[in-house]
Backbone as a printed PyTorch tensor [residue, N CA C, xyz], in Angstrom:
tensor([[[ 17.5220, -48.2580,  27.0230],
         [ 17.9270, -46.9330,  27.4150],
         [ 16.6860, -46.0460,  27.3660]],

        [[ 16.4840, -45.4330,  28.5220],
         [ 15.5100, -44.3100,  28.3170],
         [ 15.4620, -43.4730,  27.5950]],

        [[ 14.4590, -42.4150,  27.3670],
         [ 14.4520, -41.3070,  26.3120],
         [ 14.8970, -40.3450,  26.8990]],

        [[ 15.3620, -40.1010,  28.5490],
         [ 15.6690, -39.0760,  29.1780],
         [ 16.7880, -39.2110,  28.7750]],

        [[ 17.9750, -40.4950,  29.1060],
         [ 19.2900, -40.7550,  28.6380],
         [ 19.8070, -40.8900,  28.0260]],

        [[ 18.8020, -40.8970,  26.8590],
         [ 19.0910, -41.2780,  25.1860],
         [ 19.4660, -39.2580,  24.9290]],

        [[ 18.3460, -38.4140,  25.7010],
         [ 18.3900, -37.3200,  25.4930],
         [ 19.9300, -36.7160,  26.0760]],

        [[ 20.0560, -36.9680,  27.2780],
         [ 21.1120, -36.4670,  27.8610],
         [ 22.5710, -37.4410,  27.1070]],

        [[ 22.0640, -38.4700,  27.0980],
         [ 23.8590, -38.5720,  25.5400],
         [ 24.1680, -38.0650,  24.4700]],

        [[ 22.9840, -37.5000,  23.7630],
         [ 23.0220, -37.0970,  22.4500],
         [ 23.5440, -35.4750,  22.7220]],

        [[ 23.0430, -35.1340,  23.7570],
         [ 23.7660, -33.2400,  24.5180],
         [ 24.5140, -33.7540,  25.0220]],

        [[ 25.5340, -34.9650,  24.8890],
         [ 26.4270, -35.4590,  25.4790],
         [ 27.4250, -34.8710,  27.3170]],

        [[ 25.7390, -35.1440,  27.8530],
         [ 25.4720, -35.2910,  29.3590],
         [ 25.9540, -36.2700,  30.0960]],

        [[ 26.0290, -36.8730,  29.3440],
         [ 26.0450, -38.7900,  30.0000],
         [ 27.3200, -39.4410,  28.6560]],

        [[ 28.1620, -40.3800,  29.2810],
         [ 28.4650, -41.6710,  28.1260],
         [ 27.2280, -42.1300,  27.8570]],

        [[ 27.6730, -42.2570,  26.5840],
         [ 26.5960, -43.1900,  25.5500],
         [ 26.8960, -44.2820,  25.6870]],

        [[ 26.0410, -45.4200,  26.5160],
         [ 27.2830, -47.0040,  26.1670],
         [ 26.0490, -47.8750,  25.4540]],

        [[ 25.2230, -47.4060,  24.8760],
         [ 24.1220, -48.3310,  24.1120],
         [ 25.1920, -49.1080,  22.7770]],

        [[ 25.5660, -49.8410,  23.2550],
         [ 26.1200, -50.9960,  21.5530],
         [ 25.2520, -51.9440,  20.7670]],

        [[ 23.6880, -51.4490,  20.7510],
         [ 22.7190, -52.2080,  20.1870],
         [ 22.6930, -52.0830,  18.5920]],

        [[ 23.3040, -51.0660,  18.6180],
         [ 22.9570, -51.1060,  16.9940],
         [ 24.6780, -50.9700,  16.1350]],

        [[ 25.2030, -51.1730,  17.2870],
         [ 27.1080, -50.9640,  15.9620],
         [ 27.1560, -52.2750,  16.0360]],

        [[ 27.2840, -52.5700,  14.2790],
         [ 27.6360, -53.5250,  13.5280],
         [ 29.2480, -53.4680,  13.3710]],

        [[ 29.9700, -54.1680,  13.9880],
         [ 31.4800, -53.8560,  13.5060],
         [ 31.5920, -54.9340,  11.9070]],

        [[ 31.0690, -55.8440,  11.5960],
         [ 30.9390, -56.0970,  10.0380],
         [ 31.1050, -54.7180,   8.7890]],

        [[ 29.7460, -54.1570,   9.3900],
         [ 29.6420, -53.6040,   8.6830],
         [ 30.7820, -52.4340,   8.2640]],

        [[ 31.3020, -51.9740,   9.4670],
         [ 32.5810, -50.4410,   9.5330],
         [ 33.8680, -50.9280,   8.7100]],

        [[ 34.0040, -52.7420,   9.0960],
         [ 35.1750, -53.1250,   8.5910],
         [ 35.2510, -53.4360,   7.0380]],

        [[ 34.2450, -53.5690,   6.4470],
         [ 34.0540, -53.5950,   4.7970],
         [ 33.6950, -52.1420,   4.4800]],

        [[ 33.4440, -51.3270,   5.0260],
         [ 32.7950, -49.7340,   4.6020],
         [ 33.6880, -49.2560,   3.6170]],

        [[ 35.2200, -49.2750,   3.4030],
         [ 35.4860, -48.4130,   2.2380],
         [ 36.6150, -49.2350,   1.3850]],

        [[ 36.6870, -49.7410,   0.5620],
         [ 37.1880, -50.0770,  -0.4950],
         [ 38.8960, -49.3500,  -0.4490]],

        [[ 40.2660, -49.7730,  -0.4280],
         [ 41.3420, -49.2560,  -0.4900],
         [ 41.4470, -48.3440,  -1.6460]],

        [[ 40.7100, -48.5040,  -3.2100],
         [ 40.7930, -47.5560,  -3.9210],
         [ 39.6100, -46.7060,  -3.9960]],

        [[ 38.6300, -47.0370,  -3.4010],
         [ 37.8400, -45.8670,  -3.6790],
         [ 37.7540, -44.6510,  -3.4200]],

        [[ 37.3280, -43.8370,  -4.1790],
         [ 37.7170, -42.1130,  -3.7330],
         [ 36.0180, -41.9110,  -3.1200]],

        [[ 36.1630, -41.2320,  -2.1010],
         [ 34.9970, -40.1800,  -1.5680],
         [ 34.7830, -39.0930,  -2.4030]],

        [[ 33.0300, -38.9490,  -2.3150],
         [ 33.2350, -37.6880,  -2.7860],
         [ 33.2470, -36.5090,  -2.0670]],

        [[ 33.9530, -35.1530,  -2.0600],
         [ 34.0930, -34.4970,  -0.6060],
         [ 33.4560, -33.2720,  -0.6260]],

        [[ 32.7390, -32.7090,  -2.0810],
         [ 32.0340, -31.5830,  -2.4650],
         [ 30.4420, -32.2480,  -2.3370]],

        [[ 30.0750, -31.9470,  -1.0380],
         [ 28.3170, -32.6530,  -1.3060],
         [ 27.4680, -31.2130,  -2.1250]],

        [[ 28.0550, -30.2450,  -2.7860],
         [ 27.2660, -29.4060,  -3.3920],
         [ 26.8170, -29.5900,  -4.6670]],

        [[ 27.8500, -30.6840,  -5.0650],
         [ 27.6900, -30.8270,  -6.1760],
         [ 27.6410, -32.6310,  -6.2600]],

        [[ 26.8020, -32.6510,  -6.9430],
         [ 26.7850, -34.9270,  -7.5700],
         [ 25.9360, -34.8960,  -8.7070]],

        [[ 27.0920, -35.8790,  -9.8480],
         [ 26.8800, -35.9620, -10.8570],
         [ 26.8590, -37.7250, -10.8390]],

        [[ 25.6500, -38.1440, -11.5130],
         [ 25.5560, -39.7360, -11.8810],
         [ 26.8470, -40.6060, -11.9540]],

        [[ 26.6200, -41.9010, -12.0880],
         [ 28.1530, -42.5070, -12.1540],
         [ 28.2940, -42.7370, -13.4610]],

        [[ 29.6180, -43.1380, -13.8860],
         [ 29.9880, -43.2070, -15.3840],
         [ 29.6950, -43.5640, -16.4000]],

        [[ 28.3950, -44.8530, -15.5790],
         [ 27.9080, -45.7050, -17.0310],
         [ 26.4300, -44.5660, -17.5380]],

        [[ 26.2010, -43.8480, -16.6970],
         [ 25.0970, -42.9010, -17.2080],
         [ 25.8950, -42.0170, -18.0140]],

        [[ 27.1100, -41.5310, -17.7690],
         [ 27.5780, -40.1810, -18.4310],
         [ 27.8910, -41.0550, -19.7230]],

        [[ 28.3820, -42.1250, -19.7370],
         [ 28.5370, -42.2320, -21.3860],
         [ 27.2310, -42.7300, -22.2230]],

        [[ 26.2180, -43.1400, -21.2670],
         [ 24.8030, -43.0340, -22.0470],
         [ 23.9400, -41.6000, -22.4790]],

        [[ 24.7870, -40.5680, -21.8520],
         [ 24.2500, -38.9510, -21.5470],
         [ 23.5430, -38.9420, -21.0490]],

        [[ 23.0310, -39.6930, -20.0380],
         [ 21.7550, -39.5310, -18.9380],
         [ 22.5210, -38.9820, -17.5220]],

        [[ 22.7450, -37.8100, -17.4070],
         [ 23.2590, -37.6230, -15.9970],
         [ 22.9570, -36.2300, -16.0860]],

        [[ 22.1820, -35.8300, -14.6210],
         [ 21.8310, -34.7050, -14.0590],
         [ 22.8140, -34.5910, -12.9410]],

        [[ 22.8600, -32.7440, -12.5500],
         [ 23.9000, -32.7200, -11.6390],
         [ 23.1050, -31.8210, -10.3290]],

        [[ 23.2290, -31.7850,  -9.0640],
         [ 22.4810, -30.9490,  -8.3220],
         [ 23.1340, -30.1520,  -7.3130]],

        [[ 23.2960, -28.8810,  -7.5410],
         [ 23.9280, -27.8810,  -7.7310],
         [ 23.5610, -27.4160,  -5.9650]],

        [[ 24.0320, -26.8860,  -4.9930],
         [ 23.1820, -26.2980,  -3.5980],
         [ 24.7320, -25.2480,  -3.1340]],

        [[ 24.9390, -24.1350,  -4.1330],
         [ 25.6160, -23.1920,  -3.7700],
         [ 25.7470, -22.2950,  -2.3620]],

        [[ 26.5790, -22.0590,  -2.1600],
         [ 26.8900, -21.3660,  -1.1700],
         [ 26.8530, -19.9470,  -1.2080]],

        [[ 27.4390, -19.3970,  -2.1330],
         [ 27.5270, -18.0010,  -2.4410],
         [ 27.9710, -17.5880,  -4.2630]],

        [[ 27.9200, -17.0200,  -4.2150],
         [ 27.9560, -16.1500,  -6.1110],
         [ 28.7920, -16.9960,  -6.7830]],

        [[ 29.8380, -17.2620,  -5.7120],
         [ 31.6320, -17.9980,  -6.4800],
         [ 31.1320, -19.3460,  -6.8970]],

        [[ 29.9920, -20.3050,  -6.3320],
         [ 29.8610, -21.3820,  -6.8820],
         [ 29.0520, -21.5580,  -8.5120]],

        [[ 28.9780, -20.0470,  -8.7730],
         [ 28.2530, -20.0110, -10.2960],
         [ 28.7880, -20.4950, -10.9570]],

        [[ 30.2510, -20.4790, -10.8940],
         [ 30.8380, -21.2720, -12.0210],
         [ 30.9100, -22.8420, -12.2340]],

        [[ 31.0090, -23.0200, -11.3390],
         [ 30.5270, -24.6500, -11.4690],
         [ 28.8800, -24.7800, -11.8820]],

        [[ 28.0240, -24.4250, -11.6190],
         [ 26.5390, -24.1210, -12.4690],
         [ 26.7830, -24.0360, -14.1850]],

        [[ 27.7070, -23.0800, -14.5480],
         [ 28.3230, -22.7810, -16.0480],
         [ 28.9080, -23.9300, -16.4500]],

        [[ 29.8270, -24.3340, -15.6370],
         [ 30.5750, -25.4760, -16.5020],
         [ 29.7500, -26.8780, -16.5250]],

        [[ 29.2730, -27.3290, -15.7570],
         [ 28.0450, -28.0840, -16.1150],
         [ 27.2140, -28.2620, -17.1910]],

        [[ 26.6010, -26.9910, -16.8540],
         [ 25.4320, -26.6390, -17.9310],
         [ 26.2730, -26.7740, -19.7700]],

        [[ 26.9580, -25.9110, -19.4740],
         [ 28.0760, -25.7000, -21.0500],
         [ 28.4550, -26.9650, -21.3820]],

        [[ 28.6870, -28.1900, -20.7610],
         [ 29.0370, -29.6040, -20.8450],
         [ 27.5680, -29.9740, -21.4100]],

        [[ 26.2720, -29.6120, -21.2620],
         [ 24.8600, -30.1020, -22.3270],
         [ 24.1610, -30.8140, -20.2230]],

        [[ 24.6760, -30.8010, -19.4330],
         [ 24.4040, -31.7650, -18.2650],
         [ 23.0980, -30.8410, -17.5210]],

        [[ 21.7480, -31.1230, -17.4180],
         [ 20.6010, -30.6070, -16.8750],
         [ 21.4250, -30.1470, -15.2880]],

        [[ 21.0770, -28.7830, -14.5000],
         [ 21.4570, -28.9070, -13.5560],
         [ 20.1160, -28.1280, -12.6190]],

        [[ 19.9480, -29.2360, -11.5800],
         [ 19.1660, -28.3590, -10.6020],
         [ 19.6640, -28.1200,  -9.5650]],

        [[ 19.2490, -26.5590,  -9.5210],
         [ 19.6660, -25.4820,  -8.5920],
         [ 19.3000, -25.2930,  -7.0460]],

        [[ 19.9440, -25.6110,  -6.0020],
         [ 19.0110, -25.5830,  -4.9840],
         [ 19.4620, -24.2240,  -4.3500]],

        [[ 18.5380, -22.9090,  -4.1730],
         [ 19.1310, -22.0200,  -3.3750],
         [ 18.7000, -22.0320,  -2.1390]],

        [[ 18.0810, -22.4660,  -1.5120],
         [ 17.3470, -22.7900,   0.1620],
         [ 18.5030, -22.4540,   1.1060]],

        [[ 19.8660, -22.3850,   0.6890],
         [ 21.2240, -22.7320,   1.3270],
         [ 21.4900, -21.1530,   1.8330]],

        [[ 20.8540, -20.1480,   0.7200],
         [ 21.9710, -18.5920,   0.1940],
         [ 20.7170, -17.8980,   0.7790]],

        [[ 21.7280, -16.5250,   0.9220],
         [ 20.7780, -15.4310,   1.6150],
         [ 19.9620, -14.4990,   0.1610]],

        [[ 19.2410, -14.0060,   0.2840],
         [ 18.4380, -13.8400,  -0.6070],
         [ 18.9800, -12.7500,  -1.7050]],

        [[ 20.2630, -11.9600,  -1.9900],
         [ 20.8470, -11.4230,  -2.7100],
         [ 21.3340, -12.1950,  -3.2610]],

        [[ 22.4140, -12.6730,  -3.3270],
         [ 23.4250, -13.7710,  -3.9350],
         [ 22.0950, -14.6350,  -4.3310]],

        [[ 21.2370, -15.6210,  -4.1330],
         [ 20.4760, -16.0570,  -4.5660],
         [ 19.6610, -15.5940,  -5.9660]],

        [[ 19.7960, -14.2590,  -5.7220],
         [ 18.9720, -13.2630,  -6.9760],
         [ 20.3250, -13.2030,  -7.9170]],

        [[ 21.7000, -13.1400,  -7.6330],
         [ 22.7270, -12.8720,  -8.5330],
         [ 22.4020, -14.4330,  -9.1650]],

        [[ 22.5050, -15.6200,  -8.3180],
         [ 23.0690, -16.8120,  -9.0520],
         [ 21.4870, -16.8370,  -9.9950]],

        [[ 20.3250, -16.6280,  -9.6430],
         [ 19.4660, -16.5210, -10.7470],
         [ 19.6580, -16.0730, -11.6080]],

        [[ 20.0290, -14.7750, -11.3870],
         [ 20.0260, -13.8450, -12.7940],
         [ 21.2790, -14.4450, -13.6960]],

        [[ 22.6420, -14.8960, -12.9490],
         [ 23.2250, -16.1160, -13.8690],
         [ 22.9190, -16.8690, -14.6810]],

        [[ 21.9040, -17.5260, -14.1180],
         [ 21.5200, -18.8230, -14.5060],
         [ 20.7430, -18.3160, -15.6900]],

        [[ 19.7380, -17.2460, -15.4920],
         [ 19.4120, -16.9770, -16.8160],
         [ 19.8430, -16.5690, -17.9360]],

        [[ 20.7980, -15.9500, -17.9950],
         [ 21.5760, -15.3050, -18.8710],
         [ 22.4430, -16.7540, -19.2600]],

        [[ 22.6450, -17.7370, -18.4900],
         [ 23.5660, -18.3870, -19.3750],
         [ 22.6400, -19.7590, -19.8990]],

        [[ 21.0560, -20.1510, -19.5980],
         [ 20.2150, -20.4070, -20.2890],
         [ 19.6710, -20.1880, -21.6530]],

        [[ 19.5790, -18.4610, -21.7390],
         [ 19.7240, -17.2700, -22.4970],
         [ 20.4330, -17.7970, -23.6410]],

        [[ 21.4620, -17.3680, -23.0850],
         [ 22.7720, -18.0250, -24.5350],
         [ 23.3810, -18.8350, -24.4110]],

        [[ 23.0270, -19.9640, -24.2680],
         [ 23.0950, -21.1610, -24.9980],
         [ 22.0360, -22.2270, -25.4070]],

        [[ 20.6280, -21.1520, -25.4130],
         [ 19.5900, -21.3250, -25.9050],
         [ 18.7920, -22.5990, -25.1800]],

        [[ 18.9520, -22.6860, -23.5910],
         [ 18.4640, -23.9180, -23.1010],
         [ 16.9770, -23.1460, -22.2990]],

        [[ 16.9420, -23.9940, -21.3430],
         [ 15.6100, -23.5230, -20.6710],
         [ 15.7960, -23.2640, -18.7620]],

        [[ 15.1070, -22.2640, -18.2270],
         [ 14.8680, -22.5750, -17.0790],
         [ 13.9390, -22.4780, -16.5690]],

        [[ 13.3330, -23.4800, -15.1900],
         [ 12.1610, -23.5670, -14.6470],
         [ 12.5300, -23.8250, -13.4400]],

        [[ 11.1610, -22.8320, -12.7820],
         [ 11.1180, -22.9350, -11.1230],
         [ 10.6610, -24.5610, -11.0940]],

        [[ 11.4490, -25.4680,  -9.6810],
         [ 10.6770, -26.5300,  -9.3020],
         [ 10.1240, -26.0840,  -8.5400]],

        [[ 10.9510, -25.6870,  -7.3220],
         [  9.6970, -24.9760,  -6.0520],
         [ 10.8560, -24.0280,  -5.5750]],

        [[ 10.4040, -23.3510,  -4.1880],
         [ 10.3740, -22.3040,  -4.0820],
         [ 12.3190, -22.2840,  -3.4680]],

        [[ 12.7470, -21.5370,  -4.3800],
         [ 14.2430, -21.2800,  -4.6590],
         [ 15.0850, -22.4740,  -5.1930]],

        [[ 14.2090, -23.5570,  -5.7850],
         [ 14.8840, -24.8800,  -6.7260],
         [ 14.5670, -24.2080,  -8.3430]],

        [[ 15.4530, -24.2120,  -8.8680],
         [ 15.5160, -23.9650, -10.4280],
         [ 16.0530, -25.3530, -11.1730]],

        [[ 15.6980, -25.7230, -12.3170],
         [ 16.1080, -26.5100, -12.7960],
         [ 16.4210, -25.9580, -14.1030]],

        [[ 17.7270, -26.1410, -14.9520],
         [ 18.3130, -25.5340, -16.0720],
         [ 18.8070, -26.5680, -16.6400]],

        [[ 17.7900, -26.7390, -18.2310],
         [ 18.0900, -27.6830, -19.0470],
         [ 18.5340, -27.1250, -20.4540]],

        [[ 19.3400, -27.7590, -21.2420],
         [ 19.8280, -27.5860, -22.6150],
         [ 18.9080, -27.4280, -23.6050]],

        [[ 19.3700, -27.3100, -24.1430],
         [ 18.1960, -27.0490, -25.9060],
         [ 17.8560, -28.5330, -26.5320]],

        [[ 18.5440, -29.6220, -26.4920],
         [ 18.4630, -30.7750, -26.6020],
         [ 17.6200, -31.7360, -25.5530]],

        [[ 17.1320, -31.1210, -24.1370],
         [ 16.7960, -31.7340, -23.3270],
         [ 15.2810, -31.5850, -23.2540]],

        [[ 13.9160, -32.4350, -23.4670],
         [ 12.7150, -31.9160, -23.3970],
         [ 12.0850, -32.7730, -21.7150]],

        [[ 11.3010, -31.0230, -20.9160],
         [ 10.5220, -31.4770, -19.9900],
         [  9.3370, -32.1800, -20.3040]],

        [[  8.9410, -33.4960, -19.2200],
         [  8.0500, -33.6550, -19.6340],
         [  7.0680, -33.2120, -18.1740]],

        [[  5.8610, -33.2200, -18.1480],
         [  5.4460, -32.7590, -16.9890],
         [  4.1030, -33.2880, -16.9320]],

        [[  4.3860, -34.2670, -15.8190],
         [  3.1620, -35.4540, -15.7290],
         [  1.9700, -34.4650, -15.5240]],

        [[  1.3990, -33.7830, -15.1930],
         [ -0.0080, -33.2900, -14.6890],
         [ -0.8970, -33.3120, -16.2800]],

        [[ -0.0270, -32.2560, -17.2010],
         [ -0.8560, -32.2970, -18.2010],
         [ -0.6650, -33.9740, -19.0660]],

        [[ -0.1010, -34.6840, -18.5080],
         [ -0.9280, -36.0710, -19.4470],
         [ -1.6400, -36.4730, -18.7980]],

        [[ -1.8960, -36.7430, -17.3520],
         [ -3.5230, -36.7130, -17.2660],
         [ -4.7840, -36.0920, -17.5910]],

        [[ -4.3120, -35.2930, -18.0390],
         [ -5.5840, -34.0050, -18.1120],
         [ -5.9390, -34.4630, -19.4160]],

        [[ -5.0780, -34.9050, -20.2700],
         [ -5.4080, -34.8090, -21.9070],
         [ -6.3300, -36.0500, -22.0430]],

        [[ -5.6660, -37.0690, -20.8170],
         [ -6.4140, -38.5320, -21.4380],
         [ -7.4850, -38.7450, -20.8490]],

        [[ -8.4220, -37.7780, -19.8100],
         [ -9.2930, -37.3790, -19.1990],
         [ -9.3980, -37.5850, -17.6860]],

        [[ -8.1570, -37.9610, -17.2800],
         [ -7.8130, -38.2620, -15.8820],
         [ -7.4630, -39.3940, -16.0100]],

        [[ -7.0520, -39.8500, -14.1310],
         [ -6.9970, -41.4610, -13.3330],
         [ -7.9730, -41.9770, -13.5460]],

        [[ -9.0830, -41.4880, -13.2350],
         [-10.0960, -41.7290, -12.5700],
         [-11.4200, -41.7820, -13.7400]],

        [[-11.1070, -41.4850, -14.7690],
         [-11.9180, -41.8500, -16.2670],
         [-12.1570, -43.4590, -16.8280]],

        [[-12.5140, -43.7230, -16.7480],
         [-12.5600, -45.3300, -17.0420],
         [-13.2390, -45.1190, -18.5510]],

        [[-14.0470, -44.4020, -18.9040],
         [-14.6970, -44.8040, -20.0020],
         [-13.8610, -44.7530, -21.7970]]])
């Protein structure tokens, strides 16, 4: 198939009849009779055998102010959560910050910018570690001696 027709199916100009790549194997094993989907992609938390080891982070990509509370109940559960605001317009973004700090605040955990509108909010029990400064201490990569 050309790239003109590949173009004009995808702006669905044309039928698409390329069957080079559907696997019907694969569609017919795809979902398990009991398994549940998950249907909130704003929120994903590890699977179970991490939560009863306490290793599970949750990653948070709100929509507007109302999803703070799920940020709270997380966090209040001891569960690290990073924040993605890239999603929110830049008010509500400043509310769910100023949230986030205040409930860092008191319950004595921590927050840190990852990058630019990612926050990450960890517990009082949880320590960052942050690869740059252990190179620096052991005199770099690139130190051999």
């Amino acid at each position: 198939m050309g790239s003109v027709r590949k173009a004009s199916a995808w702006l669905g100009l044309v039928e698409d009849n390329d069957d080079r790549y559907y696997d019907d194997e694969y569609t017919e094993g795809a979902a398990e009779p009991g398994e549940a989907w998950v249907t909130d992609p704003r929120v994903r938390v590890a699977s179970a055998s991490a939560e009863e080891q306490g290793r599970r982070i949750a990653t948070v990509t709100p929509d507007g102010f109302r999803d703070a509370r799920g940020i709270g109940e997380l966090f209040r559960e001891g569960v690290p959560v990073i924040v993605n605001l890239t999603a929110m317009d830049a008010g509500d973004a400043k509310r769910v910050v100023d949230f986030a700090a205040g409930l860092t605040f008191g319950l004595r955990g921590s927050i840190e910018r990852v990058a630019t509108r990612v926050f990450l909010l960890t517990p009082a029990d949880t320590e960052i570690v942050n690869g740059e400064s252990a190179g620096r201490q052991t005199g770099g990569f690139f130190n051999q001696s």
